[in-house]
C-alpha positions in Angstrom: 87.6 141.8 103.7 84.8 140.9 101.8 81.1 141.2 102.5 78.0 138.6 103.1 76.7 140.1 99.8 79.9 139.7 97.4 80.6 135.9 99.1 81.8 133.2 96.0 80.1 130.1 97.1 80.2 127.6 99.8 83.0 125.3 98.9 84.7 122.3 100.7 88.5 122.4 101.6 90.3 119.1 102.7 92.0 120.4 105.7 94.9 118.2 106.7 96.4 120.5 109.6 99.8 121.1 107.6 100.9 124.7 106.5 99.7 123.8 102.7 95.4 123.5 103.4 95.9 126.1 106.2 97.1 128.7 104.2 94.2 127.6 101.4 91.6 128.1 103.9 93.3 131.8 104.7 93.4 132.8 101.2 89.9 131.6 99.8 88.2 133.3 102.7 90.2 135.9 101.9 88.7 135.8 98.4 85.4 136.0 99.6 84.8 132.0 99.9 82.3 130.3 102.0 84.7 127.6 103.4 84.0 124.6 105.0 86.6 122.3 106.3 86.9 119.0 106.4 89.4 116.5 107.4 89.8 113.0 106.4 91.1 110.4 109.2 92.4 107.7 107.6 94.4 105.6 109.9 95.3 105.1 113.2 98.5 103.0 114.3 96.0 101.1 117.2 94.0 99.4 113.9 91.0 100.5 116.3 88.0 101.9 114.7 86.0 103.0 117.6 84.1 106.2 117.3 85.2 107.6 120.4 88.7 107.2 119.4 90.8 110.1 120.4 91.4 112.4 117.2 95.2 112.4 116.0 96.7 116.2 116.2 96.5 117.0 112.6 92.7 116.8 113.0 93.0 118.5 116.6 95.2 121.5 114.5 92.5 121.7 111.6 89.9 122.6 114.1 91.6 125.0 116.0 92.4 126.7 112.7 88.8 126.1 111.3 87.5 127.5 114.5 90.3 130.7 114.5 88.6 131.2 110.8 85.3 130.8 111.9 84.7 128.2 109.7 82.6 125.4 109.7 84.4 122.3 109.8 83.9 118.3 109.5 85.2 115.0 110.5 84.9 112.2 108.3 86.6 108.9 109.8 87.1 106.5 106.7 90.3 104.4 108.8 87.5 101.1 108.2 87.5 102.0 104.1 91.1 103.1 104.2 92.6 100.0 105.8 90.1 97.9 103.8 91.1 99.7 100.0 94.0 101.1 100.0 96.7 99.6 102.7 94.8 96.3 101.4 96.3 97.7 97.9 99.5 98.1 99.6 99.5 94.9 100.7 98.8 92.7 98.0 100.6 94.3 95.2 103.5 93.6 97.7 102.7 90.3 98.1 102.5 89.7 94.3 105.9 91.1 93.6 105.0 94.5 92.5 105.9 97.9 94.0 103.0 100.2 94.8 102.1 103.6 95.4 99.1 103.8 97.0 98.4 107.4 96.9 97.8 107.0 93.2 94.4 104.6 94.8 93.6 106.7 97.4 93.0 110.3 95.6 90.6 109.8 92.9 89.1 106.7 94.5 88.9 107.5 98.3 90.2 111.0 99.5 88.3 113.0 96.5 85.2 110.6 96.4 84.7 111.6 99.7 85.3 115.3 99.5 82.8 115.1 96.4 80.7 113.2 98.6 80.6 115.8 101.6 80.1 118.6 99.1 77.2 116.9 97.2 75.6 116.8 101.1 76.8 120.4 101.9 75.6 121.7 98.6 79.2 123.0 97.6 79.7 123.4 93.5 83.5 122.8 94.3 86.0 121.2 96.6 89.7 122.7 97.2 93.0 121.2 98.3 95.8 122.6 99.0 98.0 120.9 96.1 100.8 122.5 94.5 99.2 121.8 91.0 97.2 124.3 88.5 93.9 123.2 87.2 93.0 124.9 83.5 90.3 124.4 80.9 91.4 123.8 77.6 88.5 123.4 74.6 86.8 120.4 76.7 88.9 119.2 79.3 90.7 120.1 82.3 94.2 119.7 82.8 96.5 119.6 86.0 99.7 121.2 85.2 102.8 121.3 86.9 103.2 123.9 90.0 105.3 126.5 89.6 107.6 124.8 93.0 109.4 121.9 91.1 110.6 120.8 94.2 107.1 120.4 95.7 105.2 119.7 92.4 102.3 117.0 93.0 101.1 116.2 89.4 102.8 112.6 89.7 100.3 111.5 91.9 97.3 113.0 90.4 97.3 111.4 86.7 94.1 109.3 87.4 91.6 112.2 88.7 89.0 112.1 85.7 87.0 115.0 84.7 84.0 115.3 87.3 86.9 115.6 90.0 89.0 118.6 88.3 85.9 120.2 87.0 85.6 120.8 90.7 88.4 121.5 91.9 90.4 124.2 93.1 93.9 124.4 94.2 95.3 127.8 94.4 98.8 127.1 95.8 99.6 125.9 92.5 101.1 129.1 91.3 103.3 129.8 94.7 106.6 128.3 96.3 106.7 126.7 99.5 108.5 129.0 101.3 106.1 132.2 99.8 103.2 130.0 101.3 104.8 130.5 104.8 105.5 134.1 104.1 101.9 134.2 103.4 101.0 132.2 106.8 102.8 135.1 108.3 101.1 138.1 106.5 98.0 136.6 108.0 99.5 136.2 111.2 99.6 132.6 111.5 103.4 132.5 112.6 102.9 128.8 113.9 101.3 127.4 110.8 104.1 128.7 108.9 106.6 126.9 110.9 105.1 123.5 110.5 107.4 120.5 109.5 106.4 119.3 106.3 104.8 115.9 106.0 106.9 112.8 104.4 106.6 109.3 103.0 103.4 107.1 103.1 100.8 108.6 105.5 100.1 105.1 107.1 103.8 104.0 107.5 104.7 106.4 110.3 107.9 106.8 108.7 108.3 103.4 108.7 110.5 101.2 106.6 107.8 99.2 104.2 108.8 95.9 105.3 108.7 96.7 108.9 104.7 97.6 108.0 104.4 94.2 106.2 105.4 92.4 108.9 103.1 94.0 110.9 100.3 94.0 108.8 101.2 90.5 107.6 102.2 88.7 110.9 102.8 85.4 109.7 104.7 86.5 106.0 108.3 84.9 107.0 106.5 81.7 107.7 104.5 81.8 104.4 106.9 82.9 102.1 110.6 82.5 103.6 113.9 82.6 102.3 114.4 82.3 98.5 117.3 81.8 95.7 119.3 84.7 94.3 120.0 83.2 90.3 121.7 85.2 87.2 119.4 85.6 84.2 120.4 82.0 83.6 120.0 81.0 86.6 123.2 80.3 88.1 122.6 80.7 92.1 124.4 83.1 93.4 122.9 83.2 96.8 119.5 83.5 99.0 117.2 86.5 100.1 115.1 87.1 102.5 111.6 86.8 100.7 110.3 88.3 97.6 108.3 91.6 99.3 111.4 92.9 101.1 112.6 93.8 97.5 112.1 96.0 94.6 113.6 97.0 91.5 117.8 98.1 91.4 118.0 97.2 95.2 121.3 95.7 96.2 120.9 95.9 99.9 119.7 92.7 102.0 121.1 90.0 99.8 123.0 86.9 101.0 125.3 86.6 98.1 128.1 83.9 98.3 130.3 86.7 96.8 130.4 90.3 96.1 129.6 90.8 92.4 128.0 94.8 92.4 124.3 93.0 91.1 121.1 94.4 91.5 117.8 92.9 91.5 116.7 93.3 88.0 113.2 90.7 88.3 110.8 89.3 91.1 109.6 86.1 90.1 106.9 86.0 93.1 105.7 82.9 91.9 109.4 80.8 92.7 110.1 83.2 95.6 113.1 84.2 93.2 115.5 87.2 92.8 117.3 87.4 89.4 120.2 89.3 89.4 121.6 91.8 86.6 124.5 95.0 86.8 123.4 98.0 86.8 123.7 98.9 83.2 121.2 96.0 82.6 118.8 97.8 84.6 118.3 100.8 81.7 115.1 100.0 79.2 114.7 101.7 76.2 111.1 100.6 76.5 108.3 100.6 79.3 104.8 98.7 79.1 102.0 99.8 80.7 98.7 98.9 81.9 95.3 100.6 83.1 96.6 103.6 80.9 94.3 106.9 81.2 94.1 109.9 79.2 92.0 113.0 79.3 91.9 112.9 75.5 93.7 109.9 73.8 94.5 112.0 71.2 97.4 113.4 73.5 99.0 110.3 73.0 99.8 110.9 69.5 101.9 114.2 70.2 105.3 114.2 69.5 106.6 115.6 72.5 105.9 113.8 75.2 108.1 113.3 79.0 107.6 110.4 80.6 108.3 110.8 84.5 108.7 107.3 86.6 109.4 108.3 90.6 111.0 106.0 92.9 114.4 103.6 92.6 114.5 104.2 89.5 115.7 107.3 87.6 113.6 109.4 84.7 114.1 108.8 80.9 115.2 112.3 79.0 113.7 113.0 76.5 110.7 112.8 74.3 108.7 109.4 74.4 106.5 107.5 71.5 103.2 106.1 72.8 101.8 103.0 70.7 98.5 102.0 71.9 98.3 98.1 72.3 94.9 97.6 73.2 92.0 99.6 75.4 94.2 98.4 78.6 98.0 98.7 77.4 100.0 100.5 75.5 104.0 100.8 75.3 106.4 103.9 75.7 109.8 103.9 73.4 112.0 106.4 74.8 114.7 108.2 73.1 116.9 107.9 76.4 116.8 105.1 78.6 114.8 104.9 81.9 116.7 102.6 85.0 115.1 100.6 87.6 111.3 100.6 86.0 109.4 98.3 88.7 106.1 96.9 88.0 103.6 98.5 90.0 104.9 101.9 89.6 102.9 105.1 88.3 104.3 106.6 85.1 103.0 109.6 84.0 103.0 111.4 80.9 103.7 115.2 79.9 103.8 117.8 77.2 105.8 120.4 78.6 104.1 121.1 82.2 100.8 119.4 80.9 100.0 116.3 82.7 98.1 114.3 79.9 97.7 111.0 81.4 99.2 108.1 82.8 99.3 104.2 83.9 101.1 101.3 85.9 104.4 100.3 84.6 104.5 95.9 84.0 107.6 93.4 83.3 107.9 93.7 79.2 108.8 90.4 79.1 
């Protein structure tokens, strides 16, 4: 173990309760770390923001883990800021037509503002996580790259965190697999942390189906908005839906078509309440445009081999992609494969090799 005298640094560690940030707290006390935890509470089903609320049992499990460390640790309950930023988000990219992910919202502009914002009070230089990603320095910048675990690799998500956030930030399971975390869990003796279940979907959902949520959330959204018309590109009427949120890009299921036909929704038109209709083959784009683009240095976007990854429905061009920069907020992506299912509202993010380089929002092209 190490001594007072060869301690790193105070640092803050968002501790979420899960086997990932427990094992990050293990290992940086381990390497002679100051930790402090803190855990973000960002929603509670009761929509009750009372500060006497009863702490859900990730935060309960953080400080009993914090406390088995000996390790300071912190509660900071942003549920008000949460519901107001980022379900709002949610919500009314939804209501526009669009599918979201909010996560891409919530890290740089909620969950790390406020880590930075704790460590700034705390006087912490850094802030850790326990992401699968690896953070490196190349000649000015710092990159995330891709962690070694493909299957729990977190980069995706992460495309938007500028340069004060990873210039800060540490995230040292980025180089392990899931299950040698919870072998590591063990060596420390932590045999219950290993065991954990692993954490799915939107946090807020509750596992969820999203239009369960929006008709929570939205109480009155079948009276406002209502059934619709299912049309072919040229707008043949081939049968009604349900209303325009309940659907997104490639879906089949939940249509009221007159007769079976194998079509997929292929464009929202929010504005007419509208579903068109297209096969599947229709569905592959040779081209994707995107807004709100970001890059760590725009001169990535001139490199010739670039991956272009698009999660959700929809399945991932192969391939290397061509960037052209429209304007300061849009550029397009040709791809040398097709990508399927591209809905608008979705993150796409941009590689070369396991170098995330930037990324942006995909939009209709037409």
């Amino acid at each position: 173990m190490h001594s007072a005298e060869e301690t790193k640094g105070r640092l803050i560690l968002g501790m979420s309760g899960g086997t990932d940030s427990s094992v990050t707290a293990m290992m940086l006390k381990e390497q002679g770390y100051e930790v402090i935890g803190v855990s973000l509470w960002f929603y509670t089903n009761t929509h009750s923001y009372d500060s006497n609320d009863t702490y859900p049992d990730f935060i309960s499990d953080a400080q009993k883990l914090a406390a088995k460390l000996g390790l300071e640790h912190h509660v900071i309950d942003a549920r008000r800021e949460f519901r107001d930023t980022i379900i709002q988000f949610f919500l009314d990219e939804y209501m526009v037509g669009r599918t979201p992910s909010p996560c891409i919202q919530c890290n740089p502009n909620l969950k790390w503002k406020l880590l930075l914002k704790k460590a700034d009070e705390l006087n912490c230089a850094q802030i850790a996580t326990g992401h699968y990603i690896r953070i490196e320095k190349e000649a000015d910048n710092y990159y995330i790259y891709k962690g070694n675990d493909p299957v729990k690799d977190q980069s995706y998500f992460l495309w938007n965190l500028k340069q004060d956030i990873l210039s800060r930030t540490l995230t040292p399971l980025g180089k392990y697999s899931k299950p040698e975390v919870r072998e590591i869990a063990k060596s420390f003796g932590f045999e219950e942390v290993a065991k954990k279940k692993e954490s799915m979907g939107v946090c807020f959902m509750d596992r969820k189906d999203y239009r369960d949520f929006l008709q929570e959330m939205v109480p009155d959204i079948n009276d406002k908005i209502g059934k619709g018309k299912v049309l072919s590109p040229d707008g043949v009427e081939l049968g009604e839906h349900d209303g325009y949120p309940y659907y997104t890009i490639g879906q089949k299921r939940g249509l009221e078509l007159k007769e079976k036909s194998g079509l997929m929704v292929s464009k929202i038109d929010a504005k007419n309440n509208t579903l068109i209709l297209e096969s599947k083959n229709d569905l592959n784009k040779l081209q994707i445009r995107v807004s709100d683009y970001y890059f760590h240095d725009i001169k990535d976007s001139e490199a010739a081999n670039i991956t272009t990854l698009v999660r959700g429905l929809g399945r991932n061009p192969e391939g290397f992609s061509k960037i052209t920069i429209v304007n300061e907020n849009e550029l397009i992506v040709n791809l040398e494969q097709p990508a399927w299912a591209i809905a608008p509202g979705q993150p796409v993010a941009f590689y070369i090799g396991d170098k995330l380089i930037g990324g942006g929002f995909a939009e209709n092209n037409d």
